[in-house]
C-alpha atoms as a printed R data frame, in Angstrom:
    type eleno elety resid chain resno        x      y       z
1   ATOM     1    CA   UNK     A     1 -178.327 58.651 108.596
2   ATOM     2    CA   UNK     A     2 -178.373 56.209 105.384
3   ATOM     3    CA   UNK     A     3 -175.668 54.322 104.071
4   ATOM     4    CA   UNK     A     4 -174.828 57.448 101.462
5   ATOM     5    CA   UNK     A     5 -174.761 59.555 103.815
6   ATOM     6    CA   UNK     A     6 -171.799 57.639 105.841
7   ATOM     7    CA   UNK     A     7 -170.212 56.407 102.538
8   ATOM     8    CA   UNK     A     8 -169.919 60.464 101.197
9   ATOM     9    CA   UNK     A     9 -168.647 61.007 105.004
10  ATOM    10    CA   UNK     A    10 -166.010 58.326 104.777
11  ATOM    11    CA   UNK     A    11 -165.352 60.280 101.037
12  ATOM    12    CA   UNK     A    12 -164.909 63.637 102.802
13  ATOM    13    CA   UNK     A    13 -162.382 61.880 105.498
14  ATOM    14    CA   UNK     A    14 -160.286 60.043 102.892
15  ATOM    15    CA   UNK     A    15 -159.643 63.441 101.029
16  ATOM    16    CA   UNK     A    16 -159.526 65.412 103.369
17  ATOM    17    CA   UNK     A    17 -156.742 63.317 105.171
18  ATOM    18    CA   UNK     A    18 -154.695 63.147 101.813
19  ATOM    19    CA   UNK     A    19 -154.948 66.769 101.578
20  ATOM    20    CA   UNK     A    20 -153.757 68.076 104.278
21  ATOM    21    CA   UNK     A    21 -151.106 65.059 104.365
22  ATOM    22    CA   UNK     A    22 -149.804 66.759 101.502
23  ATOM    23    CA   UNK     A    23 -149.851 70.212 102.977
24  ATOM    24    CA   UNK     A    24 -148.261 68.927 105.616
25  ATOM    25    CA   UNK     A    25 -144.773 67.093 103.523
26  ATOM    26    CA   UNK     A    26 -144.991 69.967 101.613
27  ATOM    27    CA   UNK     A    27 -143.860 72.220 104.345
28  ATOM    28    CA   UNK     A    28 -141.544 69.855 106.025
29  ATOM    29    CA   UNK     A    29 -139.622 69.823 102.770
30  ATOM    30    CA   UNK     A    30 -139.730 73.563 102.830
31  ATOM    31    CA   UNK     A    31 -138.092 73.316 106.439
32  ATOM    32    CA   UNK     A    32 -135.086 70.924 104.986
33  ATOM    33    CA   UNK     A    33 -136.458 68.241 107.922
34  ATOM    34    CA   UNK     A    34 -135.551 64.489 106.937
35  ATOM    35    CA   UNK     A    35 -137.881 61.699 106.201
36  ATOM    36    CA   UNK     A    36 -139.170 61.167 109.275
37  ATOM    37    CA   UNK     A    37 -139.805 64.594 110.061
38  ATOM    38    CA   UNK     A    38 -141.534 65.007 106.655
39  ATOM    39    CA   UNK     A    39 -143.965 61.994 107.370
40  ATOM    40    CA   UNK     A    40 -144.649 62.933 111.083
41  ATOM    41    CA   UNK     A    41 -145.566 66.366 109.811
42  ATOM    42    CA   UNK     A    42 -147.968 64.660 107.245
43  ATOM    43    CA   UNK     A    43 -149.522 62.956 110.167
44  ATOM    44    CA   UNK     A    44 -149.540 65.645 112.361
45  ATOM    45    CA   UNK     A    45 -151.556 67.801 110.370
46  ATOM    46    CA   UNK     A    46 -153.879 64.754 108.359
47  ATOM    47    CA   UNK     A    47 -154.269 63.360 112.151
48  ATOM    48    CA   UNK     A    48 -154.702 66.050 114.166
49  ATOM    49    CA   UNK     A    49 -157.849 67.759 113.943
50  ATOM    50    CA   UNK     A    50 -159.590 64.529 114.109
51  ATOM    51    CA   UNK     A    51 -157.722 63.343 117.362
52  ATOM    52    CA   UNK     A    52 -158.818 66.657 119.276
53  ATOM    53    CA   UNK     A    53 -162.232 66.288 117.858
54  ATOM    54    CA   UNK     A    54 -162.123 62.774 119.526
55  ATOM    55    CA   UNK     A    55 -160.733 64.025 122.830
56  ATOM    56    CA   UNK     A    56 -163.471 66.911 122.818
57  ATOM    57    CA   UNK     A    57 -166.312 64.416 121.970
58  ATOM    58    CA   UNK     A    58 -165.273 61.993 124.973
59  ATOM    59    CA   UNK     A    59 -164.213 59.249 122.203
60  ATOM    60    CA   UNK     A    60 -161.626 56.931 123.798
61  ATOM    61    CA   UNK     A    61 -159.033 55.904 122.340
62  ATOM    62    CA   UNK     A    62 -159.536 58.266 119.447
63  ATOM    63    CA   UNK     A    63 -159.980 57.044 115.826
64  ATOM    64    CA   UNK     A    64 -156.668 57.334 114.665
65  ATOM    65    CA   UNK     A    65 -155.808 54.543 116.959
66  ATOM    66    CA   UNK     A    66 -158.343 52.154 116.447
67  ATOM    67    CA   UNK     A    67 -158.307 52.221 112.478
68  ATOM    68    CA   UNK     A    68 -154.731 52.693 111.322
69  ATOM    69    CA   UNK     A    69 -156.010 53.396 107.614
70  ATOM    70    CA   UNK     A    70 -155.549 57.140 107.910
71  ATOM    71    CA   UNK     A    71 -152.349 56.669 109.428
72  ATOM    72    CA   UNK     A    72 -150.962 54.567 106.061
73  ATOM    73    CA   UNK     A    73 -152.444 56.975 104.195
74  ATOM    74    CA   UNK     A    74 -151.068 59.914 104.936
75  ATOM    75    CA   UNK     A    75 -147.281 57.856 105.461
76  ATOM    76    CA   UNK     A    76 -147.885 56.807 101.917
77  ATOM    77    CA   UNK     A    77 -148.222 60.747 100.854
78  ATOM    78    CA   UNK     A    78 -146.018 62.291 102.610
79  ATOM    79    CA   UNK     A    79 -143.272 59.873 101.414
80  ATOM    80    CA   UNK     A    80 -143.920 60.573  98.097
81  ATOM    81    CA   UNK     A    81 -143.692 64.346  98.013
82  ATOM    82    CA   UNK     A    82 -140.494 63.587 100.077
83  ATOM    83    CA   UNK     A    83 -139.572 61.541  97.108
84  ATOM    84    CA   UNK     A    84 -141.001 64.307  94.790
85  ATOM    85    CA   UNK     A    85 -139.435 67.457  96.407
86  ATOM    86    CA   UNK     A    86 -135.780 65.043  95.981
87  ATOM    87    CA   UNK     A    87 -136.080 64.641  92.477
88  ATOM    88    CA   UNK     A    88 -136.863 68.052  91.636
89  ATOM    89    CA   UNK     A    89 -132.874 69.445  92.527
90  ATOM    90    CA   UNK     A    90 -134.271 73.185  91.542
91  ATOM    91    CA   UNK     A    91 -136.315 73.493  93.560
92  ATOM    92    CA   UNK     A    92 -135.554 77.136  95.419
93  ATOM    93    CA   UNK     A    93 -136.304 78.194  91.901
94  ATOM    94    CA   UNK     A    94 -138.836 81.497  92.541
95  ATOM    95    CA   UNK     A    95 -141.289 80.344  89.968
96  ATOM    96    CA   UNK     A    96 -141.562 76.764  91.601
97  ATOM    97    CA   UNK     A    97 -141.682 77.871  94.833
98  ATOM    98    CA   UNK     A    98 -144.507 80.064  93.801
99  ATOM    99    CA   UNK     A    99 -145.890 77.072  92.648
100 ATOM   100    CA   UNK     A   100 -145.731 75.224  95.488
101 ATOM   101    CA   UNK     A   101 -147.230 77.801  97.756
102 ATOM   102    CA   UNK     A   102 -150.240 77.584  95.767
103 ATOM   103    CA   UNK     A   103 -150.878 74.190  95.632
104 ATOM   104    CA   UNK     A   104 -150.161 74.187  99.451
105 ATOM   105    CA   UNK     A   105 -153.051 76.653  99.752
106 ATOM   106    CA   UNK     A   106 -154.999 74.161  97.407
107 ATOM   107    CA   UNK     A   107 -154.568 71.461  99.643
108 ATOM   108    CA   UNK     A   108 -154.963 72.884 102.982
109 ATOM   109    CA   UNK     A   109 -158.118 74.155 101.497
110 ATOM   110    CA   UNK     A   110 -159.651 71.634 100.791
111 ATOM   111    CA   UNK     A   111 -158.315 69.582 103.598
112 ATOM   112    CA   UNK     A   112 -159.716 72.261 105.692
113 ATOM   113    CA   UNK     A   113 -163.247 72.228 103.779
114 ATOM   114    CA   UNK     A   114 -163.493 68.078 104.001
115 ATOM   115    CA   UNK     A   115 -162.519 67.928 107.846
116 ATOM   116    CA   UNK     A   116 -164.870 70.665 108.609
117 ATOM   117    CA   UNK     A   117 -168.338 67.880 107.759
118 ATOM   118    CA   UNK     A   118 -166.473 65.419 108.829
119 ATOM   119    CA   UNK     A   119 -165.773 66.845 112.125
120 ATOM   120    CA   UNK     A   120 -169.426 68.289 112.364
121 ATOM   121    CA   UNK     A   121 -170.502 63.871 110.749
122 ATOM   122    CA   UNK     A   122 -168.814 62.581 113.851
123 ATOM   123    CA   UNK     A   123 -170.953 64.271 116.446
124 ATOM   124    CA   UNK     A   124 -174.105 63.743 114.896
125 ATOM   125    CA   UNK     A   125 -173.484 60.021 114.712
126 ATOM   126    CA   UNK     A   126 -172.816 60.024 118.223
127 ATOM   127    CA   UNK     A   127 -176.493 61.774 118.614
128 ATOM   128    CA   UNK     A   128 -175.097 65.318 119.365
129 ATOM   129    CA   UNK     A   129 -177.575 68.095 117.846
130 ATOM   130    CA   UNK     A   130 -176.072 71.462 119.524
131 ATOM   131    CA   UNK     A   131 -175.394 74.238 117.390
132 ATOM   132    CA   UNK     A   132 -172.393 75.523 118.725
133 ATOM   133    CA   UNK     A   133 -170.969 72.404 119.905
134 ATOM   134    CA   UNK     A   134 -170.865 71.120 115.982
135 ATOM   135    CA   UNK     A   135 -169.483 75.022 114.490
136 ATOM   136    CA   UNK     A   136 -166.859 73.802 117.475
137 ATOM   137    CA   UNK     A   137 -166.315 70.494 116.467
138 ATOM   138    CA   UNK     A   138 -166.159 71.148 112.762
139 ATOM   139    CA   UNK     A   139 -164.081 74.393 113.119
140 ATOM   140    CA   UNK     A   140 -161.683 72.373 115.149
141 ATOM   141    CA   UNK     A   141 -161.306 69.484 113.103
142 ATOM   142    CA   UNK     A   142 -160.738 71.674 109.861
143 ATOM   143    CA   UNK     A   143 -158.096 74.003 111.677
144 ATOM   144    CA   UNK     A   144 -156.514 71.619 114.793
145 ATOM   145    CA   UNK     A   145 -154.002 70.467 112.364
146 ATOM   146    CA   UNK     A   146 -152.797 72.616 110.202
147 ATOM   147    CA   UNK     A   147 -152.571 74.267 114.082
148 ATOM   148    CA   UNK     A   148 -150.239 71.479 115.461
149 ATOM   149    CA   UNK     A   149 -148.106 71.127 111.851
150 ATOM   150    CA   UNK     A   150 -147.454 75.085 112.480
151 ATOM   151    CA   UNK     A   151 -146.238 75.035 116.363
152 ATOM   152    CA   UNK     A   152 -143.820 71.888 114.956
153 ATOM   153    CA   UNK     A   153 -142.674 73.707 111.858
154 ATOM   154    CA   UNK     A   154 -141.839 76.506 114.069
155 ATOM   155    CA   UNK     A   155 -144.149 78.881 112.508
156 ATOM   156    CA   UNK     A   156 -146.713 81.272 113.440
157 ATOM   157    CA   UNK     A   157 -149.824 79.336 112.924
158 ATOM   158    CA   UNK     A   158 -152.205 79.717 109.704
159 ATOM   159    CA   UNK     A   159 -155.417 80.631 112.069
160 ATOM   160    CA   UNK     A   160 -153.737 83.573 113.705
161 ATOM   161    CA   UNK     A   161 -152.154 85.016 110.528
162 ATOM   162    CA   UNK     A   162 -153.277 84.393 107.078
163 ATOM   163    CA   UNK     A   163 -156.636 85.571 105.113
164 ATOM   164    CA   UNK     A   164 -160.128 84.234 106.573
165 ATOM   165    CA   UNK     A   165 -159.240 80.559 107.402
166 ATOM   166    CA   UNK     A   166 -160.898 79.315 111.123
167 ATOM   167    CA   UNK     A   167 -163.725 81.714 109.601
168 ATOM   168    CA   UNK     A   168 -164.337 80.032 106.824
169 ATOM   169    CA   UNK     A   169 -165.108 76.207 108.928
170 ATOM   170    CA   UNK     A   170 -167.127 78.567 110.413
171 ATOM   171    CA   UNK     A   171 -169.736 80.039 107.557
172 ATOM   172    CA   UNK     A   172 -168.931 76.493 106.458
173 ATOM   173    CA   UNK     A   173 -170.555 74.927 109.648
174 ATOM   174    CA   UNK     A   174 -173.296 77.255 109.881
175 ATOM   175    CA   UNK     A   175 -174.410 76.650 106.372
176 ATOM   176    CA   UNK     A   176 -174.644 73.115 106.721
177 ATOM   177    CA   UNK     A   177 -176.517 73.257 109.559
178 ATOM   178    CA   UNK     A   178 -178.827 75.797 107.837
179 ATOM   179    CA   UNK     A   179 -179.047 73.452 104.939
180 ATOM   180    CA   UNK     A   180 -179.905 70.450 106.476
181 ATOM   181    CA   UNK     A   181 -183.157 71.967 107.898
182 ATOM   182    CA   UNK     A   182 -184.070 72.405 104.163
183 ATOM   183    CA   UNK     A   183 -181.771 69.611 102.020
184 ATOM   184    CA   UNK     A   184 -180.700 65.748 102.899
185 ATOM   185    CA   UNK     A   185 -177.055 65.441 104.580
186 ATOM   186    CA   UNK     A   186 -175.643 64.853 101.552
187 ATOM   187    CA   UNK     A   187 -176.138 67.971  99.775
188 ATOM   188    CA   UNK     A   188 -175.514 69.490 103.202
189 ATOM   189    CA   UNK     A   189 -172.468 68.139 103.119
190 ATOM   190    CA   UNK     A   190 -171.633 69.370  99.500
191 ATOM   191    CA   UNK     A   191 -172.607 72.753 100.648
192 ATOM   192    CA   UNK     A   192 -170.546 73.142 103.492
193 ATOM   193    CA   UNK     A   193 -167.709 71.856 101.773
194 ATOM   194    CA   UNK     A   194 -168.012 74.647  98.929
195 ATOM   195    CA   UNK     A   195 -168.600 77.112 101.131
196 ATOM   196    CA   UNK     A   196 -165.631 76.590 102.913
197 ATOM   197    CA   UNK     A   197 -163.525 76.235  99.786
198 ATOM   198    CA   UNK     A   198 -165.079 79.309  97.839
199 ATOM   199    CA   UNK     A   199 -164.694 81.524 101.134
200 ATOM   200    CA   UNK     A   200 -161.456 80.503 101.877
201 ATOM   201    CA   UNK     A   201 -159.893 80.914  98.167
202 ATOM   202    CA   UNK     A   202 -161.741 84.315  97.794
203 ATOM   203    CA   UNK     A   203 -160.077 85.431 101.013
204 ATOM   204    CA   UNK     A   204 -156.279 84.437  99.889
205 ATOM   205    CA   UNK     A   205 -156.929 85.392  96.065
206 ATOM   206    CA   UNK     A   206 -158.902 89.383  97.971
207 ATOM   207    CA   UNK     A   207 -156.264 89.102 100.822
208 ATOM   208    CA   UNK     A   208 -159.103 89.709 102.808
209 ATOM   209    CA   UNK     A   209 -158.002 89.395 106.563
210 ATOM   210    CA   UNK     A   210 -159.091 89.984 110.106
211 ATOM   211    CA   UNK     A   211 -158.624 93.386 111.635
212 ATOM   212    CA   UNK     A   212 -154.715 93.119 112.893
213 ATOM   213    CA   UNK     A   213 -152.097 95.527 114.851
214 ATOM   214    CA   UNK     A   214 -149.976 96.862 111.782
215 ATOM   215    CA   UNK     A   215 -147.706 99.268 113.761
């Protein structure tokens, strides 16, 4: 893997980890928690994915611990849509609310899109070339947490209820590992993430879902 390779990686891991920071405030504010519940739910969901990634590929202690970058990062973000949900006093207004729960989407999107390579990155650095183990690894880095930031918010989590969203990492994954057999990892990499995104988007803006229980 070439230095561009690892430098659009380390691209992926920074936005991704901003997005879903983001997400992750946003929702806290939603829930009325203070501060600190605000920026642990930032971390939670910007950290999480990545630290069961870590756990699943044996890698001890996982990242978040030994580079604290991440960490700041999402802290920084998290404090500021704190800051940003306090200043704005109407904010139970319906039409910013809407708003909102758009650019939460947004965010966990592409969040979601960005962990899924970089999940998928991590394994093949470490000289893992299975198939299934990097769908796994880049499925679970994408969805582990938003997954965590759910259970703590006290809501039913996004993978079990709303339009295509552990599916999309999925077609994500597989087209990057399709694509590398045919492209460089960098427009792999570009691939998956669009693929997630596109999918993803289509399914909220469709409302296309998994078959469910209705009655």
């Amino acid at each position: 893997m070439n230095g561009n390779y690892l430098e659009l990686n380390v691209f992926f891991d920074i936005i991704g980890t901003i997005a879903f920071a983001i997400s992750g405030a946003i929702l806290g504010c939603r829930k009325k928690m203070d501060i600190l519940g605000v920026i642990v739910l930032g971390l939670v969901t910007a950290l999480g994915g990545g630290f069961i990634r870590d756990l699943v590929l044996g890698i001890t202690p996982p990242k978040m611990f030994q580079n604290s970058t991440n960490a700041a990062i999402s802290t920084v973000f998290s404090i500021l849509v704190f800051i940003f949900y306090s200043l704005k006093q109407d904010f139970e207004n319906t039409h910013w609310m809407k708003f909102m729960n758009k650019f939460m989407i947004i965010t966990d999107t592409i969040g979601l899109a960005s962990f899924t390579i970089t999940g998928m990155a991590t394994a093949i650095s470490l000289g893992y070339d299975k198939k299934f183990l990097l769908i796994f690894v880049g499925s679970i880095t994408g969805v582990g947490g938003g997954m965590l930031r759910d259970v703590l918010a006290g809501t039913i989590p996004f993978i079990f209820r709303e339009q295509i969203y552990a599916g999309a990492c999925i077609l994500g994954a597989t087209a990057f590992i399709i694509a590398r057999h045919f492209c460089n990892y960098q427009i792999s990499m570009v691939i998956c993430f669009f693929a997630v995104l596109i999918i993803r988007l289509l399914a909220v803006k469709k409302n296309w879902n998994l078959p469910r229980i209705k009655n």
